[in-house]
PDBQT receptor file of N, H, CA, C and O in Angstrom, charges set to zero:
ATOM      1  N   UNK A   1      59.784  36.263 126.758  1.00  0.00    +0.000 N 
ATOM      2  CA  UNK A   1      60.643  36.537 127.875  1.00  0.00    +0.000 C 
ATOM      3  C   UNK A   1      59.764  36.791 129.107  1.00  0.00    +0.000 C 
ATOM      4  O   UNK A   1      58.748  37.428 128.825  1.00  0.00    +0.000 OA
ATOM      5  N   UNK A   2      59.865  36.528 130.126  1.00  0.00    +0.000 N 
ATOM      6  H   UNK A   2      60.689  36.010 130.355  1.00  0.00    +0.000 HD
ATOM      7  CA  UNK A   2      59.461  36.219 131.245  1.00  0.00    +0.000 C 
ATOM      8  C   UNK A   2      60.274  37.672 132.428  1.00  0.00    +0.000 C 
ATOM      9  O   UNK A   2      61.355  38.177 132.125  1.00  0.00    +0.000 OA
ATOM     10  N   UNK A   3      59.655  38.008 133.422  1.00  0.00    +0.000 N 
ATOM     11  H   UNK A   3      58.776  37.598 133.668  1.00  0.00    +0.000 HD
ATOM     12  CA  UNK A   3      60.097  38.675 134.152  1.00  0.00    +0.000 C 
ATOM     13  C   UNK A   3      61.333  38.309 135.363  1.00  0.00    +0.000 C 
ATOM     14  O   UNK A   3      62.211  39.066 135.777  1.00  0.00    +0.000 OA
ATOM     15  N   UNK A   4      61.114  37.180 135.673  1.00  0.00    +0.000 N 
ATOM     16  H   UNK A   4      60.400  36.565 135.337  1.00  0.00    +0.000 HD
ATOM     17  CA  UNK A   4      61.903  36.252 136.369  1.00  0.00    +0.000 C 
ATOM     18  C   UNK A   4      63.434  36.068 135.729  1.00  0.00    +0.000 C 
ATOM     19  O   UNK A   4      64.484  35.996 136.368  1.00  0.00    +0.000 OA
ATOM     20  N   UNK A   5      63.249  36.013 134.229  1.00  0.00    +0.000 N 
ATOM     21  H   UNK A   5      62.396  36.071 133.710  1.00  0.00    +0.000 HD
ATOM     22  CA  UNK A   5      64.549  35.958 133.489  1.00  0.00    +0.000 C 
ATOM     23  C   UNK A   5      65.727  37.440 133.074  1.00  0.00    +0.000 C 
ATOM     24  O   UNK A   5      66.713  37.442 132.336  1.00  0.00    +0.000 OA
ATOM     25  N   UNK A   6      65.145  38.516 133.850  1.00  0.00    +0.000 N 
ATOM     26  H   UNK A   6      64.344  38.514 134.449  1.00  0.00    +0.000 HD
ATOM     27  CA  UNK A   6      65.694  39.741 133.550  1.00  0.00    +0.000 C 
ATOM     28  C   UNK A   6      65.802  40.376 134.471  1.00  0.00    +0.000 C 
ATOM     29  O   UNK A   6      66.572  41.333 134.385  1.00  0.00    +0.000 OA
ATOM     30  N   UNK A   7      65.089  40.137 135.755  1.00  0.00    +0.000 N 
ATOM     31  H   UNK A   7      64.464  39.360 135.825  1.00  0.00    +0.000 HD
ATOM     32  CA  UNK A   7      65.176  40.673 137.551  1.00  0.00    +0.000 C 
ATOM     33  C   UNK A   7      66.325  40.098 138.115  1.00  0.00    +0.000 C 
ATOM     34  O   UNK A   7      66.772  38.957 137.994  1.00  0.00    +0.000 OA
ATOM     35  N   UNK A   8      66.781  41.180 138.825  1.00  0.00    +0.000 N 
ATOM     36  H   UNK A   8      66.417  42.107 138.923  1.00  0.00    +0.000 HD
ATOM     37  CA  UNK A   8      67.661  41.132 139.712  1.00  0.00    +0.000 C 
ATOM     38  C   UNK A   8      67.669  40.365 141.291  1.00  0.00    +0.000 C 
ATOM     39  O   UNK A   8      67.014  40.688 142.282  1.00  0.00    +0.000 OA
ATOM     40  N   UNK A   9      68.425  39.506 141.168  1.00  0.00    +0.000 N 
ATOM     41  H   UNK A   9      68.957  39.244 140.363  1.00  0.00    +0.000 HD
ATOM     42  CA  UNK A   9      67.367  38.541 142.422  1.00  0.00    +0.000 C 
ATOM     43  C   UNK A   9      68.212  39.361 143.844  1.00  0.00    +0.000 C 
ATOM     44  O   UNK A   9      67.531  39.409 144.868  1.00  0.00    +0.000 OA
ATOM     45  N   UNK A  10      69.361  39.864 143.902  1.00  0.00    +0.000 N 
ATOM     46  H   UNK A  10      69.915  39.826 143.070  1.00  0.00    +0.000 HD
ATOM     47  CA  UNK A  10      69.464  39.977 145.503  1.00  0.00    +0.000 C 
ATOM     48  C   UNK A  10      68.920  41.593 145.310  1.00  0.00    +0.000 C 
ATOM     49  O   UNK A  10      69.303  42.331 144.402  1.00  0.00    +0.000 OA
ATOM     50  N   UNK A  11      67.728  42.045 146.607  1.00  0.00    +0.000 N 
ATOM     51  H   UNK A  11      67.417  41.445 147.344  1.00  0.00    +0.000 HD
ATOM     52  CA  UNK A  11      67.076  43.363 146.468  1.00  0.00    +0.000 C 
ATOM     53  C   UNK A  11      67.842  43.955 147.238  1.00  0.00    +0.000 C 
ATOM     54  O   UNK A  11      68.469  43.561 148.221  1.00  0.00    +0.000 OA
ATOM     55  N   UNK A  12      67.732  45.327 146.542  1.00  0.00    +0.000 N 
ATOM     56  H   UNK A  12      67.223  45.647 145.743  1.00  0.00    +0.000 HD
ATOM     57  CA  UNK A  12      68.429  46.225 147.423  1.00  0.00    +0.000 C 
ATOM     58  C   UNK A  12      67.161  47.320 147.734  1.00  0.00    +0.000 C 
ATOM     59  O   UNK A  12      66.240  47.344 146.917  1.00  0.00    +0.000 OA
ATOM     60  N   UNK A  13      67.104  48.361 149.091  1.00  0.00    +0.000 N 
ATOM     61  H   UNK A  13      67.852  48.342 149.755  1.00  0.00    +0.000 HD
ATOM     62  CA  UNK A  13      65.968  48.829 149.646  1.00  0.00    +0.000 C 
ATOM     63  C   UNK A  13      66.565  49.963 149.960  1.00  0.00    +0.000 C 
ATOM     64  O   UNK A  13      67.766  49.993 150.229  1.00  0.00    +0.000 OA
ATOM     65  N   UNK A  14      65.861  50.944 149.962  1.00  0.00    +0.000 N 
ATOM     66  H   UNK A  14      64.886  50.919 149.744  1.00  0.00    +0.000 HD
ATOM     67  CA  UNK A  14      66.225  51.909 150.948  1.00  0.00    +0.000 C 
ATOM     68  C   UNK A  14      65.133  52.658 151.924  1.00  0.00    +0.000 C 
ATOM     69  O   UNK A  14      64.244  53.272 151.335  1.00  0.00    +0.000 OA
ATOM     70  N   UNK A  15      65.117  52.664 153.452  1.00  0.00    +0.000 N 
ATOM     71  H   UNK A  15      65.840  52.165 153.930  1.00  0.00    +0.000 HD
ATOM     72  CA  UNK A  15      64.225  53.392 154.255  1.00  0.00    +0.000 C 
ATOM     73  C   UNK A  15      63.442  54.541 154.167  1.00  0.00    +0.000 C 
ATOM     74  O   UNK A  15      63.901  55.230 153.256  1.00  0.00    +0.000 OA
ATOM     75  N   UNK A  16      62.320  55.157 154.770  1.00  0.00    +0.000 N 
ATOM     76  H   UNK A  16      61.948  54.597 155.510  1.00  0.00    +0.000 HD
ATOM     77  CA  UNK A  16      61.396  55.980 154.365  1.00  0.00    +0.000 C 
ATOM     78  C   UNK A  16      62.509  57.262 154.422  1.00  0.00    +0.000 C 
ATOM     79  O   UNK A  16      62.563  58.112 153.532  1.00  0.00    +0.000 OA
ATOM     80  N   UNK A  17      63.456  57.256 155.715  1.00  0.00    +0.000 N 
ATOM     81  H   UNK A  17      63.412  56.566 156.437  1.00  0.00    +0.000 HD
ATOM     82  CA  UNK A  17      64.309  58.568 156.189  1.00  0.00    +0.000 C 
ATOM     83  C   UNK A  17      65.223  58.879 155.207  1.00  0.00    +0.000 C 
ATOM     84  O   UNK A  17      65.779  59.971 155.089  1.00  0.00    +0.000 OA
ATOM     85  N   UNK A  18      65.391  57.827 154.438  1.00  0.00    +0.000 N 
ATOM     86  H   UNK A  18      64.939  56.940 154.534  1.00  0.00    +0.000 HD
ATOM     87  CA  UNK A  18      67.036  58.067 153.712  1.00  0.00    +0.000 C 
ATOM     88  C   UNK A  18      66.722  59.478 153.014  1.00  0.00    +0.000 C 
ATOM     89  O   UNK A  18      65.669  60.087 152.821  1.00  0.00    +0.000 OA
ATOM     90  N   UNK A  19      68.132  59.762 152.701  1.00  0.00    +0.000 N 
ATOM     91  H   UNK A  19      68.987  59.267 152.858  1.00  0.00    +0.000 HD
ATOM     92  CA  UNK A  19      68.356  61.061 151.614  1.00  0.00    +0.000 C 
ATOM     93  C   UNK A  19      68.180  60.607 150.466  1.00  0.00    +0.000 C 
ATOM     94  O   UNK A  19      68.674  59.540 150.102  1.00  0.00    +0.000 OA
ATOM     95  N   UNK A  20      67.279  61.525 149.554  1.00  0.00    +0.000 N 
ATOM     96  H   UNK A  20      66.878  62.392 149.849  1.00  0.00    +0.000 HD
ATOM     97  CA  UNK A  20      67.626  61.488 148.379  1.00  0.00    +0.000 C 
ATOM     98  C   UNK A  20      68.769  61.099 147.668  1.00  0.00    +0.000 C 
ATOM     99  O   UNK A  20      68.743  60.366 146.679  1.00  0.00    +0.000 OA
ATOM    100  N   UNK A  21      69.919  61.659 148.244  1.00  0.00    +0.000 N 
ATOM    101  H   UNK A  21      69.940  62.254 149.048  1.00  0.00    +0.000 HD
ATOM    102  CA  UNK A  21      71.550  61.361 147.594  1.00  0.00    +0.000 C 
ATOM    103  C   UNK A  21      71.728  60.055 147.844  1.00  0.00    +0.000 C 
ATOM    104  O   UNK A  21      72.243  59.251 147.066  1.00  0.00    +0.000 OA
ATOM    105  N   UNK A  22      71.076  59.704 149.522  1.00  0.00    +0.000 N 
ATOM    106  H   UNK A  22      70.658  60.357 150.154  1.00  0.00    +0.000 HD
ATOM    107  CA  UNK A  22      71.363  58.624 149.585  1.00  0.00    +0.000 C 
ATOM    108  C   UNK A  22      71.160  57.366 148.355  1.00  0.00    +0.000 C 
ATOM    109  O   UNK A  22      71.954  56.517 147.949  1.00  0.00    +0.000 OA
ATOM    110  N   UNK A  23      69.944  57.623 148.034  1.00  0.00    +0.000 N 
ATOM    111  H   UNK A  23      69.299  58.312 148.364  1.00  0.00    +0.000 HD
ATOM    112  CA  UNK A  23      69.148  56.847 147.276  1.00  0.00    +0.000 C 
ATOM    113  C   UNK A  23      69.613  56.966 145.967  1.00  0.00    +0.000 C 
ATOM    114  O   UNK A  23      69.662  55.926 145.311  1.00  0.00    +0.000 OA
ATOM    115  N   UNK A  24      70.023  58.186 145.356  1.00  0.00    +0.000 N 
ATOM    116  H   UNK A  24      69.983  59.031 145.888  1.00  0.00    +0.000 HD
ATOM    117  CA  UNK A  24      70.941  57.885 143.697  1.00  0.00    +0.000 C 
ATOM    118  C   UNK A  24      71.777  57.605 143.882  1.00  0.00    +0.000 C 
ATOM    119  O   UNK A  24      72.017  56.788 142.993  1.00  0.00    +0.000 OA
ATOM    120  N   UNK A  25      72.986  57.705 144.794  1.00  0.00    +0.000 N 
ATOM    121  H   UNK A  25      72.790  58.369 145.516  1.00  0.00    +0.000 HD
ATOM    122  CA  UNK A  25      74.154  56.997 145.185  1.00  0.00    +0.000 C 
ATOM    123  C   UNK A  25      73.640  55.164 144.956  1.00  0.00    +0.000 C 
ATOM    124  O   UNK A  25      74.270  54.384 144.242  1.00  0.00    +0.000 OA
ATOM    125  N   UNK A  26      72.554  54.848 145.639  1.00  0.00    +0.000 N 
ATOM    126  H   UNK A  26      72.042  55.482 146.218  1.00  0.00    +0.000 HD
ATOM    127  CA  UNK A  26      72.697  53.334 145.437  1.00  0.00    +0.000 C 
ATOM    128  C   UNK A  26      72.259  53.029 144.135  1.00  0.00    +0.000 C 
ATOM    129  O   UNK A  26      72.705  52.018 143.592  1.00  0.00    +0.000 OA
ATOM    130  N   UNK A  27      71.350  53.845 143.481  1.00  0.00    +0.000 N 
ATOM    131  H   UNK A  27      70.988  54.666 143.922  1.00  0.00    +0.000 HD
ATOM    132  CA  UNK A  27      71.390  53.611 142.188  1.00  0.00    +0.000 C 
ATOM    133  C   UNK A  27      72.156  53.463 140.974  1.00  0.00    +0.000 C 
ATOM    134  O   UNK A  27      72.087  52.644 140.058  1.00  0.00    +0.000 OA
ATOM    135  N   UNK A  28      72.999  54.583 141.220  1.00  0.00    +0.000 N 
ATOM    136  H   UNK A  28      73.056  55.248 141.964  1.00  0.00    +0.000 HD
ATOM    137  CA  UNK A  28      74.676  54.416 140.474  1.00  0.00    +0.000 C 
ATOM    138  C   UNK A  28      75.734  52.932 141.278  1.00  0.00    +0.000 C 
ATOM    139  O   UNK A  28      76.555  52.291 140.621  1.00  0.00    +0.000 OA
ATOM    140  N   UNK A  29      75.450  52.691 142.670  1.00  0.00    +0.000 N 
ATOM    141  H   UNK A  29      74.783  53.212 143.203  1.00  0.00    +0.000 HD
ATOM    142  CA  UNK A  29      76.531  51.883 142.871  1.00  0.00    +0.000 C 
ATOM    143  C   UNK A  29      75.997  50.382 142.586  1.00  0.00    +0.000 C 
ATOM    144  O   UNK A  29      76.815  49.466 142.667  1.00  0.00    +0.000 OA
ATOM    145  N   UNK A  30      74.551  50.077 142.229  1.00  0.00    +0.000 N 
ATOM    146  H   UNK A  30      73.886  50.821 142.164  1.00  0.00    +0.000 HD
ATOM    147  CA  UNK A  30      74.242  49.047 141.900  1.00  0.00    +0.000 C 
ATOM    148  C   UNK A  30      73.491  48.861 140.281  1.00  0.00    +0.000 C 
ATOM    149  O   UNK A  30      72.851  47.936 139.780  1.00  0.00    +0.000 OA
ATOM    150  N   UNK A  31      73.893  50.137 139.800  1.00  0.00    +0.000 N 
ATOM    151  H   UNK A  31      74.413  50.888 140.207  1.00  0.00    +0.000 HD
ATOM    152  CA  UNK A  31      73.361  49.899 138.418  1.00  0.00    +0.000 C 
ATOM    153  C   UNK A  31      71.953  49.716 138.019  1.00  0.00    +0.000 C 
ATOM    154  O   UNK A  31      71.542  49.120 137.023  1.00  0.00    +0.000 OA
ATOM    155  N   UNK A  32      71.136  50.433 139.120  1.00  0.00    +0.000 N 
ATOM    156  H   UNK A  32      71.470  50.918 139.929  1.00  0.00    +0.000 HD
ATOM    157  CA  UNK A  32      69.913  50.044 138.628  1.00  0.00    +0.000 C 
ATOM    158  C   UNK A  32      68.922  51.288 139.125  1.00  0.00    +0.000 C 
ATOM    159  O   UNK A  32      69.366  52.175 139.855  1.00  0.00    +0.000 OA
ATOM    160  N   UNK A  33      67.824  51.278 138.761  1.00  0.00    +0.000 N 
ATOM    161  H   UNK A  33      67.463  50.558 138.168  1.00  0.00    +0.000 HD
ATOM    162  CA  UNK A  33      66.863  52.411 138.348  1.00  0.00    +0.000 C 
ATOM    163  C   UNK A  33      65.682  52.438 139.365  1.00  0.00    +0.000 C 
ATOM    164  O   UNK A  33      65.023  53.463 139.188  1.00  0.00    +0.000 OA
ATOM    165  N   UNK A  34      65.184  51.651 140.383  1.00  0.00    +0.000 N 
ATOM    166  H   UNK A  34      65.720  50.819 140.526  1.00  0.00    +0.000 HD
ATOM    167  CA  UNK A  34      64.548  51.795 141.234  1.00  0.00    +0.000 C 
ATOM    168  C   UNK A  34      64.883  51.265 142.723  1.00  0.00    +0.000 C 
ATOM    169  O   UNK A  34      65.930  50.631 142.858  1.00  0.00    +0.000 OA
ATOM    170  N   UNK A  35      64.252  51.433 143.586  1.00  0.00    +0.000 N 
ATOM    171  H   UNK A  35      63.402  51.948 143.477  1.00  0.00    +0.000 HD
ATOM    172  CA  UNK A  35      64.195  50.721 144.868  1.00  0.00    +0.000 C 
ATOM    173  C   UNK A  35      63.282  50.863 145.622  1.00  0.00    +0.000 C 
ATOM    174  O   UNK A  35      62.799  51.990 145.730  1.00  0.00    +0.000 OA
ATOM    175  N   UNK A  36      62.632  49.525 146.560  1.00  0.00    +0.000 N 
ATOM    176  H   UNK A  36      63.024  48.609 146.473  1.00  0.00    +0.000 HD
ATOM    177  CA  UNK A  36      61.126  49.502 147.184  1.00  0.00    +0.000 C 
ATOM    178  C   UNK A  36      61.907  50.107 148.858  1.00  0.00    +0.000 C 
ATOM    179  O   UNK A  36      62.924  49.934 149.530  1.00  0.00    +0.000 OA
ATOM    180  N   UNK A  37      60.893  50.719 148.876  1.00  0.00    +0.000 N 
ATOM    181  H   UNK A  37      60.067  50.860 148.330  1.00  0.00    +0.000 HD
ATOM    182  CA  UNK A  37      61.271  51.223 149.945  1.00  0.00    +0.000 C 
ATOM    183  C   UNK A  37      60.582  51.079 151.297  1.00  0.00    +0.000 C 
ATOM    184  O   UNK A  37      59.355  51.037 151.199  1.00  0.00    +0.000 OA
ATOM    185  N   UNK A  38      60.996  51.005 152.356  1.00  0.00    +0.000 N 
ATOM    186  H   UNK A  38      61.993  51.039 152.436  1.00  0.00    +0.000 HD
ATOM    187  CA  UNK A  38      60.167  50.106 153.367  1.00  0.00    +0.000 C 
ATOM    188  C   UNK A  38      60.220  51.100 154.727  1.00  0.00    +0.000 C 
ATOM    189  O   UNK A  38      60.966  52.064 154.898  1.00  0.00    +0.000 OA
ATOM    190  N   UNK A  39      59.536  50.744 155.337  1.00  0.00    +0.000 N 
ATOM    191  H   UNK A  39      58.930  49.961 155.198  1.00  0.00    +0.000 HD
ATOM    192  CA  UNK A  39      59.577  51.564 156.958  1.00  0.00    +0.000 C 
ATOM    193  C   UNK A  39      60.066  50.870 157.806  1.00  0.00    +0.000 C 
ATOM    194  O   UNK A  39      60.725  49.848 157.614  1.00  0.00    +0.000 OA
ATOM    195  N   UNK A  40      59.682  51.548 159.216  1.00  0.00    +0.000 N 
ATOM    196  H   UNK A  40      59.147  52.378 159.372  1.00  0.00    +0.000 HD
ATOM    197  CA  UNK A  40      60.329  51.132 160.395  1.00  0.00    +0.000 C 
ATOM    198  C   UNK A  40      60.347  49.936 160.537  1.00  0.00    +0.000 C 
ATOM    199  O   UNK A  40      61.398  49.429 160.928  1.00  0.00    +0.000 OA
ATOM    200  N   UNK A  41      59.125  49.051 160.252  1.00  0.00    +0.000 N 
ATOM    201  H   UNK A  41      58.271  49.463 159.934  1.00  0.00    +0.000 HD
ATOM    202  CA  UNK A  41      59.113  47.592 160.435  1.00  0.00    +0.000 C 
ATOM    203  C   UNK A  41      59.172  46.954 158.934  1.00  0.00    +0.000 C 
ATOM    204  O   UNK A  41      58.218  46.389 158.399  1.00  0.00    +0.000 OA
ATOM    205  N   UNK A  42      60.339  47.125 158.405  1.00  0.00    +0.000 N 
ATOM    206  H   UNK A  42      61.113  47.584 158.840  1.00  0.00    +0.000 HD
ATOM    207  CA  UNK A  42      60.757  46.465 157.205  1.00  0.00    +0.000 C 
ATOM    208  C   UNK A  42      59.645  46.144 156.083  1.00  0.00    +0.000 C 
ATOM    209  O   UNK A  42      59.773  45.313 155.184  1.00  0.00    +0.000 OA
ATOM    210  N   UNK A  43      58.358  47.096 156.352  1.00  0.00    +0.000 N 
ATOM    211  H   UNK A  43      58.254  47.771 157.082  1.00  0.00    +0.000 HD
ATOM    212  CA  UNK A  43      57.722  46.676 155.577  1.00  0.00    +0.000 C 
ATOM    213  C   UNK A  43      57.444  47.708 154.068  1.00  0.00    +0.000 C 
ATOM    214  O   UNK A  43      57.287  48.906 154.301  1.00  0.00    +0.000 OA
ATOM    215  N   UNK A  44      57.376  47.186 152.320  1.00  0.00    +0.000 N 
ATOM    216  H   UNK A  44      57.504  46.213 152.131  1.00  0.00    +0.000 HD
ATOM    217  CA  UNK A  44      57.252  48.197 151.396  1.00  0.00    +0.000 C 
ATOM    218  C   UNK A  44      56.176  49.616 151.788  1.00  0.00    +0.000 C 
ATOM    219  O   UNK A  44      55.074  49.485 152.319  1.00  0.00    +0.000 OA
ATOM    220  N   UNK A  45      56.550  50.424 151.545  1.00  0.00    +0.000 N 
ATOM    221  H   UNK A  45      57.445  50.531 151.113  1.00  0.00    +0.000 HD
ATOM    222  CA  UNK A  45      55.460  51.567 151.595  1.00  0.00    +0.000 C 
ATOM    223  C   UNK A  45      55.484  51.970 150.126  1.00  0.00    +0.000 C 
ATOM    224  O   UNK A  45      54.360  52.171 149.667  1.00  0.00    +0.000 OA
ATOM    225  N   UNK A  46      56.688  52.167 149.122  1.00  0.00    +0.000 N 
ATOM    226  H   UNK A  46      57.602  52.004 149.495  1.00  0.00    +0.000 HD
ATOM    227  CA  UNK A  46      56.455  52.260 148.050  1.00  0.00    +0.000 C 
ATOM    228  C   UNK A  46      57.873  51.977 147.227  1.00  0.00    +0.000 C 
ATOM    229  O   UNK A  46      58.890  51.506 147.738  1.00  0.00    +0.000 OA
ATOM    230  N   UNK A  47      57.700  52.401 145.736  1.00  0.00    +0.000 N 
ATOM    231  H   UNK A  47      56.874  52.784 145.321  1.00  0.00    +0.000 HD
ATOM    232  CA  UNK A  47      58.819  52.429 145.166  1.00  0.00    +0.000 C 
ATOM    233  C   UNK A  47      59.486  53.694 144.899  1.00  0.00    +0.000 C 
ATOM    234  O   UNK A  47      58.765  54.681 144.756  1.00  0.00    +0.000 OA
ATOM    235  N   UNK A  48      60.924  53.842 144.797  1.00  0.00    +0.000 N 
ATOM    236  H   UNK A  48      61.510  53.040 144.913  1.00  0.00    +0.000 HD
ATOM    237  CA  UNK A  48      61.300  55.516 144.169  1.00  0.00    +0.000 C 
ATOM    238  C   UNK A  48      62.011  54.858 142.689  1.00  0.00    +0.000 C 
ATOM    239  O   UNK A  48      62.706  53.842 142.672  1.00  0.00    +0.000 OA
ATOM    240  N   UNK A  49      61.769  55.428 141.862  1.00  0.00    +0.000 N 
ATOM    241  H   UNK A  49      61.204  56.254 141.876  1.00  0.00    +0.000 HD
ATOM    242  CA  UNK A  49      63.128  55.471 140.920  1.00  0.00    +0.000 C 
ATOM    243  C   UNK A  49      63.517  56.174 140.141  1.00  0.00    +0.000 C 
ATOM    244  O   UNK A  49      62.517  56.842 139.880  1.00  0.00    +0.000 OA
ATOM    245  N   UNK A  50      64.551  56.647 139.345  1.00  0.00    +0.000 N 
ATOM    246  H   UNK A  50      65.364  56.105 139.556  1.00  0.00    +0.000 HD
ATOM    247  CA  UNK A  50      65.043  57.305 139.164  1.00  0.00    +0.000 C 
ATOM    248  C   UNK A  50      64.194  58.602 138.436  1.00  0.00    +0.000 C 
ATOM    249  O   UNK A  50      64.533  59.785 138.390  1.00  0.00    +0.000 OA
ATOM    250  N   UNK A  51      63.029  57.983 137.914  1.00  0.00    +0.000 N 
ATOM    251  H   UNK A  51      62.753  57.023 137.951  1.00  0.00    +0.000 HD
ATOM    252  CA  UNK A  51      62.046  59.374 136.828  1.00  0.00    +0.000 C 
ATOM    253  C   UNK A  51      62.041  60.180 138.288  1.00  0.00    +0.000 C 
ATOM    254  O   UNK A  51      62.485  61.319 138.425  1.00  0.00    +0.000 OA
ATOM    255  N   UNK A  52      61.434  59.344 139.394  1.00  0.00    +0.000 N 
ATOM    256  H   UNK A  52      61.073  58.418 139.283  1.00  0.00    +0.000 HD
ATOM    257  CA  UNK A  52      60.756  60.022 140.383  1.00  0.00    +0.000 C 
ATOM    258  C   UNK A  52      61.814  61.074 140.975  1.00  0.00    +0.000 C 
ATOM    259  O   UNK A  52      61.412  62.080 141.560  1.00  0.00    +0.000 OA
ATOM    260  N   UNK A  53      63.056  60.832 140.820  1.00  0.00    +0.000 N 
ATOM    261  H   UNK A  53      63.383  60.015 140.345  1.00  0.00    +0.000 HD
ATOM    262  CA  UNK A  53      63.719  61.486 141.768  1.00  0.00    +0.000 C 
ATOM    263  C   UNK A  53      63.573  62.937 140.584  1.00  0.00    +0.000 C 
ATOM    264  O   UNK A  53      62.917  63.928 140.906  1.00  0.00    +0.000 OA
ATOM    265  N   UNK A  54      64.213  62.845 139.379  1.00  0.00    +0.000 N 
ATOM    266  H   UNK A  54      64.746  62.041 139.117  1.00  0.00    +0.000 HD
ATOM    267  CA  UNK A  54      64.283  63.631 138.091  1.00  0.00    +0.000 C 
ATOM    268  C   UNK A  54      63.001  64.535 138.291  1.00  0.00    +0.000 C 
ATOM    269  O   UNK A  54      63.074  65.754 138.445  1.00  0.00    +0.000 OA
ATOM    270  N   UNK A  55      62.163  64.026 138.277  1.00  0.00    +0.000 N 
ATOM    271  H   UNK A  55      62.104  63.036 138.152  1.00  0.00    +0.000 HD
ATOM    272  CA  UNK A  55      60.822  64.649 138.066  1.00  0.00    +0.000 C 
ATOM    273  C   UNK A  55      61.080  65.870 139.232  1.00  0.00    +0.000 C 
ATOM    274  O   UNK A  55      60.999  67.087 139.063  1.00  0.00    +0.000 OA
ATOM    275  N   UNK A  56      61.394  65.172 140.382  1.00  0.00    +0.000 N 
ATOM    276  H   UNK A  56      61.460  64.184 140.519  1.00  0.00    +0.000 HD
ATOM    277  CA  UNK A  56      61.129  66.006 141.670  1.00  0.00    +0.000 C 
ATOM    278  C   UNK A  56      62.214  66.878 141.599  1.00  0.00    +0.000 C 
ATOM    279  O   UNK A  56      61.908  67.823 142.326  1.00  0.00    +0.000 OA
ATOM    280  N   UNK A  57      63.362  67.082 141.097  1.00  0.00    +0.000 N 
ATOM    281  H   UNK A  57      63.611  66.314 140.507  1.00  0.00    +0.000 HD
ATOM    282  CA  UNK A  57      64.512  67.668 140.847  1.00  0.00    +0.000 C 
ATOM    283  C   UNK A  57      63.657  69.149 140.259  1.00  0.00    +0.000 C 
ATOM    284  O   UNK A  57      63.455  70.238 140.796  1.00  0.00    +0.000 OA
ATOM    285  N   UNK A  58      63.316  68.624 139.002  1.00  0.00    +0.000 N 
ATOM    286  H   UNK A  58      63.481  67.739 138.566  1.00  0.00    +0.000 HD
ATOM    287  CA  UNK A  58      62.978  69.605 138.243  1.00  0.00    +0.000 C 
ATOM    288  C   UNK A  58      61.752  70.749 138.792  1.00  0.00    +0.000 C 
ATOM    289  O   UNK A  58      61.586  71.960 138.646  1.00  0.00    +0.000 OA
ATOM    290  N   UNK A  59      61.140  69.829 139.375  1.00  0.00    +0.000 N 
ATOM    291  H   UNK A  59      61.275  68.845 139.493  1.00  0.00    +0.000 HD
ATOM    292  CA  UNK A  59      59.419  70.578 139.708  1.00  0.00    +0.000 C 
ATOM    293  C   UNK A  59      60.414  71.664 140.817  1.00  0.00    +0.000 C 
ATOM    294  O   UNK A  59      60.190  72.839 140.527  1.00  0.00    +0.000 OA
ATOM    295  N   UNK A  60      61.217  71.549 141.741  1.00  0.00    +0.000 N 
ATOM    296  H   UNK A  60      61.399  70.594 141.976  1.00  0.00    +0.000 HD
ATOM    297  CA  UNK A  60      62.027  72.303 142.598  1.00  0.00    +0.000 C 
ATOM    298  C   UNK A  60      63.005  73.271 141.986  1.00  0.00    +0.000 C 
ATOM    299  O   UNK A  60      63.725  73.955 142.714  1.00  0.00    +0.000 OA
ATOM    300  N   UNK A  61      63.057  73.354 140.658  1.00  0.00    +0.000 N 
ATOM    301  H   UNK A  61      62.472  72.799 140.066  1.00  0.00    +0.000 HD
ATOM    302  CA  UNK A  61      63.635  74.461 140.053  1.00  0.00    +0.000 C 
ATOM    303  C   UNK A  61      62.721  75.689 139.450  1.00  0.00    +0.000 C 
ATOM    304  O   UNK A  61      63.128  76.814 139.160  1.00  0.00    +0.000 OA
ATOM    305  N   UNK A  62      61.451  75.209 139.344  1.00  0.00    +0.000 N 
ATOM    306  H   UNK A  62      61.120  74.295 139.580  1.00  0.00    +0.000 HD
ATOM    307  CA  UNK A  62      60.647  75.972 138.466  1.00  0.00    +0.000 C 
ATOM    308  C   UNK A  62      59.979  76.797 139.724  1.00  0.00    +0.000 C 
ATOM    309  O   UNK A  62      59.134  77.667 139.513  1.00  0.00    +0.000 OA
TER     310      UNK A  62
C-alpha cells in the first residue's frame, strides 16, 4: 500500500492565530487527526494533531 492510496487529497489548514477549539472543531468536522499549518503568507510552519493538542491539554492540568 502506497501513501497516495489512503491520503486525503482536498487539504484542509489551519493558521498560526487560530484557536485551539478552532482547530479540534475542524478535526471532528472533517474526520481527521492532523492539520499543516501555515502563516501569514500561506506558507507550512508546522503540523498540529490531535496527540499534540491531548498532550498539551494534559501538561496544563498538572
Amino acid at each position: 500500500m502506497k501513501a497516495h492510496e489512503v491520503m486525503i487529497r482536498q487539504v484542509h489548514k489551519v493558521k498560526e492565530s487560530d484557536t485551539v477549539r478552532s482547530v479540534v472543531e475542524k478535526f471532528i468536522a472533517h474526520g481527521i487527526s492532523g492539520l499543516p499549518v501555515v502563516n501569514e503568507r500561506n506558507e507550512i510552519v508546522g503540523i498540529i494533531s490531535r496527540g499534540n493538542v491531548i498532550r498539551q491539554t494534559f501538561k496544563s492540568l498538572l
